[in-house]
Every structure is written in C-alpha cells, then in structure tokens.
C-alpha positions, 0 to 999 in steps of 0.5 A: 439371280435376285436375293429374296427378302426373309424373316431374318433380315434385320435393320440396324445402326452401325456405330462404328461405320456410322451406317444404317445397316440390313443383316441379310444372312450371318455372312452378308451384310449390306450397308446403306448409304445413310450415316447416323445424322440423316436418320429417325431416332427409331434407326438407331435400335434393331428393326426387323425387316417388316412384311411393308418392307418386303412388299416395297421391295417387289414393287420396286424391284419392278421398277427397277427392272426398267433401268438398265442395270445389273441386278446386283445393281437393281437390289442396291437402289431398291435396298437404299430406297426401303431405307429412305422411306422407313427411317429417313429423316423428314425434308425440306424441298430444295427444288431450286436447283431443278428447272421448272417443267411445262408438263407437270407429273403426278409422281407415284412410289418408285416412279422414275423421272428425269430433272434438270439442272443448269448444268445437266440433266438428272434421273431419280426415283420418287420414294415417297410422293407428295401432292406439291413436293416429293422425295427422290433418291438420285440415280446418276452418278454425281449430278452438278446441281451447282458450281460448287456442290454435285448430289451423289448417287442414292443421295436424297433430295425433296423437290417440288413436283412441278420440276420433274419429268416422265421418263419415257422408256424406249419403245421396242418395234416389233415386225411381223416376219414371214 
C-alpha cells in the first residue's frame, strides 16, 4: 500500500531535531534526511506540499518502482528526493570521486544510473539534471568515495554527467508455452 499525496500535507523545519520535515496526517509525520545547514532559507517556514510536489511524486514513484524495494522504502526515496529538489541548497559538482565513463548519458528527473568509485560502484537518482553536471541523491548504503570519507544513503551529491552510467534494468524472458 502506497500513501497518496493530499491537501494536508505540509513541509517544515524542525528546530529541535534540525530537520526539514513533511506532516503527512496529525499522527504521522516523516522526517528527511536534511539538517538545517543544507537547506534554502525558504525551508525554514511552513510550505504546503504543492500540486509540482504531488505530480513529482508520481513520476518518481514510477521510477522507483524499478528498484527492488519495499514500497515503504520507494516512498522514502521519493520524499527525500521532492525534498532535495525544492529546498536544497545549490551545489558545487565533486565529480572527482567518480570515473569518467566512455558512454556519456544524458540524464533526465528521477533517472537512475550507476557511478564508480576507486573503490566501488554506486547507484543514484538524477533529482535535478543539468547539461554538464547533475544532482544525484545516493541510493546505496555508504558508498566509499575515499579512504576516509563514504556518502550515506540519500545523501546528496552534484557530479558531472560524463561519470555517470545507464542502469540497465534486467530484461525478463518470456516463452510461448503451449
């Protein structure tokens, strides 16, 4: 079972846990994984959950229907993800961590793709594409970018777009029986 945006949700900045936060009812309420220091000034005042907000939660929501996670799990992406693309604060692009890739990929919102590291291989989300560089939010779990620092899951991370590559989603073979 998938939760459906509605009229009642609302963004806001929790000082106490600093987190930005969306009140999904009066019982729930789901908190991001951005602290106050990553975020626009704007975040910092109550902000409806807005009709961009609901349409790119159904277009990610079906390009996370490609991963294979819970749905639970698939709401979280796509709620931190809205999160980064409205009230995130600009970046700077830190490609060098990533190898640069033969095929380039033109990313697009919500694409999925795979970067390397010296040190492994990481899958992201595009939240925001650019024509050089792109925003990605981090869909493994703490991927070593270096000896001495890993990018959590969900973190946030502009790289340039000639070190990403396509994820290729596995074909499922079908037979005629009969």
């Amino acid at each position: 079972m998938c939760i459906q945006p509605n009229d009642n949700w609302q963004w806001h900045y929790d000082a106490q846990d600093d987190r930005l936060m969306l009140d999904l009812s009066d019982r729930m309420i789901f908190a991001t994984e951005y602290k106050g220091r990553q975020l626009v000034p704007c975040s910092f005042t109550t902000q409806p959950f807005c009709v961009d907000d609901a349409a790119l939660y159904y277009q990610l929501m079906d390009k996370a229907a490609e991963l294979d996670w819970s749905t639970p799990h698939q709401v979280q992406l796509v709620l931190n993800a809205i999160a980064v693309s409205r009230f995130y604060k600009p970046l700077m692009p830190q490609s060098w961590f990533f190898h640069e890739q033969q095929a380039h990929v033109i990313p697009e919102m919500g694409s999925l793709v795979w970067m390397d590291t010296a040190h492994g291989r990481g899958e992201f989300m595009v939240i925001e594409a650019g024509d050089q560089a792109s925003v990605c939010l981090n869909l493994t779990d703490e991927l070593v970018l270096t000896n001495s620092k890993t990018l959590p899951r969900f973190a946030v991370i502009k790289v340039m777009n000639n070190r990403m590559q396509a994820r290729v989603r596995a074909q499922t073979q079908y037979r005629e029986v009969g």
